[in-house]
C-alpha positions as CSV (number, residue, x, y, z in Angstrom):
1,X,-46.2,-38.8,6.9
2,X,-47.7,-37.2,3.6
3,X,-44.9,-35.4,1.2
4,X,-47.5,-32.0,2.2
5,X,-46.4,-32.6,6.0
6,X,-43.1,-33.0,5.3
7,X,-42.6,-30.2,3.2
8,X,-44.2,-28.0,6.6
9,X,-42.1,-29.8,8.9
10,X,-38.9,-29.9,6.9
11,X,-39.3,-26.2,5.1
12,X,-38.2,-28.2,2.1
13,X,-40.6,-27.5,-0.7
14,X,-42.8,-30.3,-2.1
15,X,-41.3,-29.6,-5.8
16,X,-37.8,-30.4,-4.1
17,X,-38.7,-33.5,-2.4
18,X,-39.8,-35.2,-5.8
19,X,-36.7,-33.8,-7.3
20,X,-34.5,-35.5,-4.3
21,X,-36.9,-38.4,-5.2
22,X,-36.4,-38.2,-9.2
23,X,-32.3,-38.2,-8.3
24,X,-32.3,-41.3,-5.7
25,X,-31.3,-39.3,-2.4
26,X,-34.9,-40.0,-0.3
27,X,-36.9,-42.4,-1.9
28,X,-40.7,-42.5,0.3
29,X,-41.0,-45.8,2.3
30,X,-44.3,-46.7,1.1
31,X,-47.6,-45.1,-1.1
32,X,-51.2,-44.7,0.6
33,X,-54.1,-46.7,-1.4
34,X,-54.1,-43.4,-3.0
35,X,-51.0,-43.2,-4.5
36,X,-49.6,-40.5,-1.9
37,X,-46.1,-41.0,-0.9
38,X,-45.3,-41.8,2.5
39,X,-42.3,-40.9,4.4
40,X,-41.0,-42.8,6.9
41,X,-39.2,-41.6,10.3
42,X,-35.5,-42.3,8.7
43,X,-36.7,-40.5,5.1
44,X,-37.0,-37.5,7.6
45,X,-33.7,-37.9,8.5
46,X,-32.3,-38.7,5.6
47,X,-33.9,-35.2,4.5
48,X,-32.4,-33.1,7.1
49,X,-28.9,-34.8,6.5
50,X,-29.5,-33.6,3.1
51,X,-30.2,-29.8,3.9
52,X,-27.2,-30.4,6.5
53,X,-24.6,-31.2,4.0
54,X,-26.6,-28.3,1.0
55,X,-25.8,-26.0,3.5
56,X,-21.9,-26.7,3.4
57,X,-22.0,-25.9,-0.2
58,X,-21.9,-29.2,-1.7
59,X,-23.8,-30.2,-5.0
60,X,-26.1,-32.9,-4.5
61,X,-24.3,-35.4,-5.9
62,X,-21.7,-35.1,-3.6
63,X,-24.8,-34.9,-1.3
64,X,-26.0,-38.5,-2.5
65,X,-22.1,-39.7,-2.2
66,X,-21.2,-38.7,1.1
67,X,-24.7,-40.6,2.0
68,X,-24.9,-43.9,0.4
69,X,-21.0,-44.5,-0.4
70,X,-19.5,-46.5,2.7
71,X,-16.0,-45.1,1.4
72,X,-16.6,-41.5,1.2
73,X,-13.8,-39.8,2.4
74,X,-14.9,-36.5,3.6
75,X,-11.9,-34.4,4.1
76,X,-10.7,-34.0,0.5
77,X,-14.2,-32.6,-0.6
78,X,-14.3,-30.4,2.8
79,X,-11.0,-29.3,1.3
80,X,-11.9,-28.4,-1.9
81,X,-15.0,-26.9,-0.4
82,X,-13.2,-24.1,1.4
83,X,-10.7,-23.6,-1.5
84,X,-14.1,-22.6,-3.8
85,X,-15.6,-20.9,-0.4
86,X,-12.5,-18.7,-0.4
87,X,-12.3,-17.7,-4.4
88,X,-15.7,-16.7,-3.7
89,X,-15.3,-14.4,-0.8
90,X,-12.6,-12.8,-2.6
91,X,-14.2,-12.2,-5.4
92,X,-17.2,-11.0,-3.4
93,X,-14.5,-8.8,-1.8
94,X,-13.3,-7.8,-5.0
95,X,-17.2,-6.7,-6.2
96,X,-17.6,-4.7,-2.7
97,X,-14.4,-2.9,-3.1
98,X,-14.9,-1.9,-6.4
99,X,-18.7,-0.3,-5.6
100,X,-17.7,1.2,-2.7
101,X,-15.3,2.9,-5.1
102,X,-17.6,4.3,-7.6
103,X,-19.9,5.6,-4.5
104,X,-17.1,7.4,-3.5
105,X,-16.7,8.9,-6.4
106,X,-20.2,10.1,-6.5
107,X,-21.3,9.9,-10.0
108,X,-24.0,12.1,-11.2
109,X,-25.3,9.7,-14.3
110,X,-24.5,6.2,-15.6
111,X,-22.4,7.8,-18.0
112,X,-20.2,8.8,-14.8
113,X,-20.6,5.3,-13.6
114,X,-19.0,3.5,-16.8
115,X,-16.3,6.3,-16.8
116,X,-15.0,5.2,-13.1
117,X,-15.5,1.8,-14.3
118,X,-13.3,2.2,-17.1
119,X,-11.0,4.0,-15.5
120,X,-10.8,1.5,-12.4
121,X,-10.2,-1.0,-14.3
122,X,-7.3,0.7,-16.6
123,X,-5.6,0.9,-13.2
124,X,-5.8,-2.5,-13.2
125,X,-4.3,-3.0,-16.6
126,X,-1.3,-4.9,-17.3
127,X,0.0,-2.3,-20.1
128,X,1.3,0.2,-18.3
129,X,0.8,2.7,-20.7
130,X,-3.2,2.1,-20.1
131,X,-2.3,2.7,-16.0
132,X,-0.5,5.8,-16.6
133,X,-3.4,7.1,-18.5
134,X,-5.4,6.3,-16.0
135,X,-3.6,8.1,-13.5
136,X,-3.2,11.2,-15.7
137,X,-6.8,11.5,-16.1
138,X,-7.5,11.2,-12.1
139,X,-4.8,14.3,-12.0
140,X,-7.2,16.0,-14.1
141,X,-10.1,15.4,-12.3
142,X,-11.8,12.2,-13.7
143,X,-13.7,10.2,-10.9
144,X,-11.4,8.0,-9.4
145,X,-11.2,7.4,-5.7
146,X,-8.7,8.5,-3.7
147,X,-8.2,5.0,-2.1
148,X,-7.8,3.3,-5.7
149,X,-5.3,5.6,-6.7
150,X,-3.2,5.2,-3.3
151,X,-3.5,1.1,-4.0
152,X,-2.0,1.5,-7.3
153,X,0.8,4.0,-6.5
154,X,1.8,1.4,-3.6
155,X,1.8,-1.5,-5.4
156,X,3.4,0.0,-9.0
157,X,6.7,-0.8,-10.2
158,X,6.9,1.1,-13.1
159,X,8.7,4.4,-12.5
160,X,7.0,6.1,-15.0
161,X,3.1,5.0,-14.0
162,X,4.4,5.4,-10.2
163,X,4.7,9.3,-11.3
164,X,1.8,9.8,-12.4
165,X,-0.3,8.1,-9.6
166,X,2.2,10.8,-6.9
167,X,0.9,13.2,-8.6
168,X,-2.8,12.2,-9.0
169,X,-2.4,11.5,-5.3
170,X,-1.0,15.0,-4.3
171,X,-4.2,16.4,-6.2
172,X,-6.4,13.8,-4.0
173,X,-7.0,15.8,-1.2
174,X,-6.8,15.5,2.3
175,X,-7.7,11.8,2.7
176,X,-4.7,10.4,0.5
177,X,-2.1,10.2,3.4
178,X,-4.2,8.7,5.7
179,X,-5.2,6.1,2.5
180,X,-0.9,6.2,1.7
181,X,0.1,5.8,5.1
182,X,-1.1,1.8,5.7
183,X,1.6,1.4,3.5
184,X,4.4,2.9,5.6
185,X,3.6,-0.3,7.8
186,X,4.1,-3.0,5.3
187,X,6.7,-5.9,5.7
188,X,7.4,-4.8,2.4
189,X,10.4,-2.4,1.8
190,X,9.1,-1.7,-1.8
191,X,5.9,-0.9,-0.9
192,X,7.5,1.2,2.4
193,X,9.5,3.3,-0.1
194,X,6.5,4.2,-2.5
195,X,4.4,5.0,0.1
196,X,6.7,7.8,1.9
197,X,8.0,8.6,-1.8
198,X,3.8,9.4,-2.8
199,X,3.1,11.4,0.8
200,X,6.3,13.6,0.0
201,X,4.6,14.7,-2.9
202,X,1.4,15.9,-1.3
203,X,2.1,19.6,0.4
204,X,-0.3,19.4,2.9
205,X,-0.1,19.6,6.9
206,X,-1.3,15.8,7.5
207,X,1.6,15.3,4.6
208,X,4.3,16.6,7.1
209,X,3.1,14.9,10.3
210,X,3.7,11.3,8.6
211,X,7.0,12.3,7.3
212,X,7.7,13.7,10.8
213,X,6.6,9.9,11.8
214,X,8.4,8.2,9.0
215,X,11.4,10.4,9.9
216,X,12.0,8.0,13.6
217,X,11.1,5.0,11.6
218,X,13.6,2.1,11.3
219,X,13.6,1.8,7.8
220,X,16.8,3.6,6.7
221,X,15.4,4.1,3.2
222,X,11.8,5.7,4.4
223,X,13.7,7.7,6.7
224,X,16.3,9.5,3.5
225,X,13.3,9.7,1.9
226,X,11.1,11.5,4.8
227,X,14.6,13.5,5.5
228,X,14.8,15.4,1.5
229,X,11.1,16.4,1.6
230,X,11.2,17.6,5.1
231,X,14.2,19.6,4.7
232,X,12.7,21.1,1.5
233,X,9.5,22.0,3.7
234,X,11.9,23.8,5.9
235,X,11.5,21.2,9.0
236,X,14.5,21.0,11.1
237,X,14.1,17.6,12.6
238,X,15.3,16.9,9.4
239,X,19.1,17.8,9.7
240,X,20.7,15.0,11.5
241,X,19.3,12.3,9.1
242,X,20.3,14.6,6.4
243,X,24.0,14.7,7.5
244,X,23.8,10.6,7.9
245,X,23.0,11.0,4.3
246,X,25.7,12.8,3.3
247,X,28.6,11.1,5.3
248,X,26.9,7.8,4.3
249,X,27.0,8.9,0.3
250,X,23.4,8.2,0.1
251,X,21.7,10.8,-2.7
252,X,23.9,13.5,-1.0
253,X,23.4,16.1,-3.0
254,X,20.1,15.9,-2.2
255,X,21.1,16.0,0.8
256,X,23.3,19.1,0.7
257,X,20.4,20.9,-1.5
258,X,17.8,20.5,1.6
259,X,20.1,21.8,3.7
260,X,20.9,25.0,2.3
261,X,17.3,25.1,2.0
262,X,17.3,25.1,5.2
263,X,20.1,27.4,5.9
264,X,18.2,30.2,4.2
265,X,17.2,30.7,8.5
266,X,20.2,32.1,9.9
267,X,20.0,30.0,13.7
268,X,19.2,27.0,11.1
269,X,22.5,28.1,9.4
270,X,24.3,27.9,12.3
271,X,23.2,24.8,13.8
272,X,23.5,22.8,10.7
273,X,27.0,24.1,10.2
274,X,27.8,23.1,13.6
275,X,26.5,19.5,13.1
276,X,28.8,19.3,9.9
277,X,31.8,20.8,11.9
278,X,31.3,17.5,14.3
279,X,30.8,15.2,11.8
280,X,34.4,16.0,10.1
281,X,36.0,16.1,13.4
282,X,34.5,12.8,13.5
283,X,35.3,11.3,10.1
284,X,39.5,12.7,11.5
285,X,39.3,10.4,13.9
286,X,38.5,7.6,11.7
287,X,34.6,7.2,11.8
288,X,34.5,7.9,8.5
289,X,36.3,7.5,5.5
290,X,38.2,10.4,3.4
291,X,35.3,10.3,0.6
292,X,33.1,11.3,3.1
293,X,35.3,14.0,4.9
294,X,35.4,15.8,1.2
295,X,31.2,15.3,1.0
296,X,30.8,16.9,3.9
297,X,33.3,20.0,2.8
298,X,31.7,20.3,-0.1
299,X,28.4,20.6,1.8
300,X,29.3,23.8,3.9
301,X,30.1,25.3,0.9
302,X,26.2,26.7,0.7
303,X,25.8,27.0,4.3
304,X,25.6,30.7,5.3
305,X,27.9,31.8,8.3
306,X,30.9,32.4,10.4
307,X,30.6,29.0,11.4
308,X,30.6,27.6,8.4
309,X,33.5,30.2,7.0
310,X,35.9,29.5,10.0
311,X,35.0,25.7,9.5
312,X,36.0,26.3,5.4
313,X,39.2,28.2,6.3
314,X,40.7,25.7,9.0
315,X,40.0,23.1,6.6
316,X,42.2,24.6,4.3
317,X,45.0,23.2,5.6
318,X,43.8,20.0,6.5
319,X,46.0,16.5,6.2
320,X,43.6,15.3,3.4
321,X,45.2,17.6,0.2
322,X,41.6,16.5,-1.0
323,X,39.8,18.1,1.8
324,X,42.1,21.1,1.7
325,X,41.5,21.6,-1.8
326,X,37.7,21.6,-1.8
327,X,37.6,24.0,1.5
328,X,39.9,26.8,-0.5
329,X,37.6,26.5,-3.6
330,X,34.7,27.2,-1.7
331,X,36.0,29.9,0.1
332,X,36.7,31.4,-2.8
333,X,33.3,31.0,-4.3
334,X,31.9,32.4,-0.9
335,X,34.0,35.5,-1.3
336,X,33.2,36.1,-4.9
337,X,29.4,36.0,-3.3
């Protein structure tokens, strides 16, 4: 067969068969009288195992190895073949990410282009001073996606950088808790905590359905955090974590502050004073220690109430001189109110 058939048959190109030819992987069988090369039934094989093996990804030497060398071992190249294979998909992946990016952020002009670009990669930066200006600028209103910015806020370690991407987030709009809320999912407990730490930030209605969610989560630390901004949105679900928080010693104050916040309702008042009321009848009987007995004194102190005031004033002569002490101060702070 004529290298012109065997380019139609093959769909290999003339120009490639002479250059397989000029390397030593098909060499024709014979020449016509004319000089026109000749392939034989097994150079058409040997053609197709060639496009075979191309089409796994490997050079043509490797090509001409794996053909002629009886001791070609196949598996360490098929190895190192998917090792490349993957780089490459990631990078790919990388490449996709990025342009889907800048077409969310819609630019105008090339000008706008470069300046997502930029600003992309500053995110990316390993100074964190260049991250945190990249973040400030998204909180002004340069172009960058809303999905970028809730990436780098979950994966950022630096306090200071983690911030400023909250607070480019809570000026994202509506689509950055959806974007933060994968990250309330993660086996990670660092990347947990930043995620519920960015959506407490952001004072919107979606914002307080995933604390809401976060709040009857099993992650003790998503849950304080879900707790303080809820309390501060005036949520009541909020209360008995809030009072965990406090007997527990974990940021109590905090805790205390969102729960006067809360008491500001007068049936809230009540109810959370009653909840405190159980928990120190509960810490007498030894469920808690003394330290937190005098925590959650000192937190009645700014709830509103007759439950609260007839809770202060039996607990002015309670066992604990500790107790008993921080109960008659705060009565008398509540009477010179």
């Amino acid at each position: 067969m004529l290298i012109g058939d065997v380019a139609r048959r093959s769909g290999v190109s003339a120009r490639m068969l002479r250059h397989y030819e000029s390397l030593g992987l098909v060499r024709p069988s014979t020449r016509t009288d004319s000089g026109y090369r000749e392939y034989s039934g097994e150079n058409i094989r040997r053609i197709f195992h060639i496009e075979s093996l191309r089409s796994l990804g490997l050079s043509l030497s490797d090509v001409g190895r794996a053909l002629d060398d009886p001791g070609f071992a196949p598996s360490e190249l098929v190895d190192d073949l998917i090792r490349r294979t993957m780089d490459r998909i990631a990078a790919e992946t990388e490449l996709l990410t990025r342009l889907r990016r800048i077409g969310a952020a819609e630019p105008a002009g090339w000008e706008e282009v470069l300046r997502t670009v930029s600003l992309l990669q500053a995110l990316e930066s390993g100074s964190a001073g260049a991250r945190q200006r990249a973040a400030l600028s998204a909180a002004e209103g340069d172009p960058v996606p809303a999905e970028a910015l809730a990436e780098a806020a979950l994966g950022e370690s630096d306090p200071n950088v983690a911030g400023a991407l909250r607070w480019a987030l809570a000026q994202a709009g509506e689509e950055a808790p959806a974007l933060l809320a994968k990250g309330l999912g993660s086996p990670s407990a660092e990347v947990r905590e930043r995620a519920v730490r960015s959506i407490a930030e952001i004072p919107t209605a979606r914002a307080t359905a995933l604390l809401r969610e976060a709040l009857t989560g099993s992650d003790p630390v998503v849950r304080r955090h879900a707790a303080l901004a809820l309390g501060t949105r005036g949520v009541a679900e909020a209360v008995p974590t809030l009072i965990d928080m406090i007997v527990e010693g974990r940021n109590d104050a905090d805790a205390a502050d969102a729960l006067s916040a809360l008491a500001g309702d007068p049936a809230s008042a009540d109810r959370i004073a009653t909840g405190l009321v159980a928990r120190l009848a509960g810490a007498a009987s030894g469920a808690a220690g003394p330290p937190a007995r005098r925590r959650l004194t000192q937190a009645l102190a700014d709830i509103p109430g007759s439950t609260a005031t007839r809770a202060l004033e039996e607990l002015c002569s309670d066992e604990d001189r500790a107790v008993a002490l921080t109960a008659a101060y705060v009565l008398g702070l509540r009477g010179a109110r």
